[in-house]
N, C-alpha and C positions, 0 to 999 in steps of 0.2 A: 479490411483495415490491416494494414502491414503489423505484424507480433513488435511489442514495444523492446527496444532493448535496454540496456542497463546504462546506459550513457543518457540515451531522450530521457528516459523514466526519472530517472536523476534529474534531469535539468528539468523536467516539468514539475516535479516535485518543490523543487527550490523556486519556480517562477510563481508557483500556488504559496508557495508560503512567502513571499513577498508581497502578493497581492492584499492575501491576508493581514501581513504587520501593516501594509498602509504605505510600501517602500515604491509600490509602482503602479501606472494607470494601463503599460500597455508594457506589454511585451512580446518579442517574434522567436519562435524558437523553430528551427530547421528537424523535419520531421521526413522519414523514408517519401511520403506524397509530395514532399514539397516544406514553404514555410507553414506556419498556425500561427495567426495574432492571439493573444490573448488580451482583452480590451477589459475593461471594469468596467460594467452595466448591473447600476442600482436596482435595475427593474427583474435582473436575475435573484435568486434565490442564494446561487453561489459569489455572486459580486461583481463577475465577471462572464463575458461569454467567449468562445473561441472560433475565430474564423480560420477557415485553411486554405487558404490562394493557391491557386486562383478559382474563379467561381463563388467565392465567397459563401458555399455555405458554413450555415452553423452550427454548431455541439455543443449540449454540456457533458463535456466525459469528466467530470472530475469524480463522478460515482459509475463503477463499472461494474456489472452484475456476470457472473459465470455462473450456470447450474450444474448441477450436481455430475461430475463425471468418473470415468475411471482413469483418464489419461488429462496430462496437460492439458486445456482448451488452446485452441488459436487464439492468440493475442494475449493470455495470460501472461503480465510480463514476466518476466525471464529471473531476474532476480530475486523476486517473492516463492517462497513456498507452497508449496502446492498440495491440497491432502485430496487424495481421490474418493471420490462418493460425498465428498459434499458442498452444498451449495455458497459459495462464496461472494463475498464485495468487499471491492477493491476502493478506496478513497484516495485520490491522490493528493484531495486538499488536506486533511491529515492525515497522509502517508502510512495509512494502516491498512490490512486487508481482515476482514473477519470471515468463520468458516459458521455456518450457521447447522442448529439439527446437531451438533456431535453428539453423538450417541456416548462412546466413549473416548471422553476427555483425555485421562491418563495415555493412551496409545496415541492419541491424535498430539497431543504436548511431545510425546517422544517422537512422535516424526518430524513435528515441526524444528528440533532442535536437533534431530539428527542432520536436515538440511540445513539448519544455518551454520552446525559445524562445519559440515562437506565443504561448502562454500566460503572457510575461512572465517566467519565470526568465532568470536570468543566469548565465552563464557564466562558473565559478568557479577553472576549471583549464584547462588547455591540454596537450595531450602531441607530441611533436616530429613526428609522421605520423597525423593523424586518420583516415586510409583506411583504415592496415591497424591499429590500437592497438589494446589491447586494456589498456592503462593506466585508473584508474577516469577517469571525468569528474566534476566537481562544479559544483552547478547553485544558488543558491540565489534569494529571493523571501518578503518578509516576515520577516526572520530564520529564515526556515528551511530547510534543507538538504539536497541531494538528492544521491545519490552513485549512480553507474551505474556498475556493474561486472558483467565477460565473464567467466564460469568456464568454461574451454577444460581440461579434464580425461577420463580415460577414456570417461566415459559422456557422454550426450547435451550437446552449447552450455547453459549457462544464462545469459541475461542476467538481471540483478536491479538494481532502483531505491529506493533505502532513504531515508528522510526523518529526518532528525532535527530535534527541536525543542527550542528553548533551557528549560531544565529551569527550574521555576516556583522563585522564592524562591530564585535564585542568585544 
């Protein structure tokens, strides 16, 4: 599978969240292999399944799993954050990626917000102790929105970075 870039990623994001508001049954969006239907099937789990012409098979990628590495994986898209060593999913129906296992939270929050700087986001929040917080942080870039938050609970650290984008025709 061709590495998603920051343009598909984007428009697949926005096609999942349409499906989601209820705005659309079907959509085509042009991808490196070709087009991808995206179709609404009740009988999915997601709402929706995706074919990619020709040949017509099917996927559901809107849940994308990368294990645990030291480098970017192939196909990790491009403009998500990346933390090496550990195991990640990637949602593109809510447009988040979580890093599962962090060991240490504080060092993993600073990476993650050291690449959303690099990359231009800006820094939308501020919490009284950035070393040890575990408060969310908000990043935003283009009108759109990014919220980093530490789920420090029984089981494994979850960090998660969710995107929100300004809803069409509001």
């Amino acid at each position: 599978m061709a590495q998603l870039d920051q343009d598909l990623f984007r428009r697949m994001q926005e096609a999942a969240q349409r499906f989601r508001s209820g705005e659309s049954d079907f959509e085509e969006i042009m991808t490196p292999n070709g087009p991808a239907h995206l179709v609404r099937d009740p009988t999915n789990a997601l709402g929706f399944r995706i074919d990619f012409m020709p040949g017509a098979s099917r996927h559901s990628v809107s849940l994308q799993e990368y294990p645990a590495s030291p480098r970017r994986p192939h196909g990790y898209p491009a403009p998500l954050p990346f933390l090496a060593g550990y195991r990640a999913t990637i949602d593109t129906l809510d447009q988040a990626v979580t890093w599962h296992g962090v060991g240490d939270h504080v060092s993993a929050v600073a990476e993650i917000t050291r690449q959303c700087l690099e990359d231009e986001w800006v820094r939308t929040t501020q919490s009284a102790d950035d070393d040890a917080s575990v408060e969310p942080l908000g990043f935003e870039k283009d009108d759109v929105h990014r919220l980093l938050t530490v789920v420090l609970d029984d089981g494994p650290t979850r960090v998660t970075l969710r995107e929100t984008r300004p809803r069409s025709g509001a």
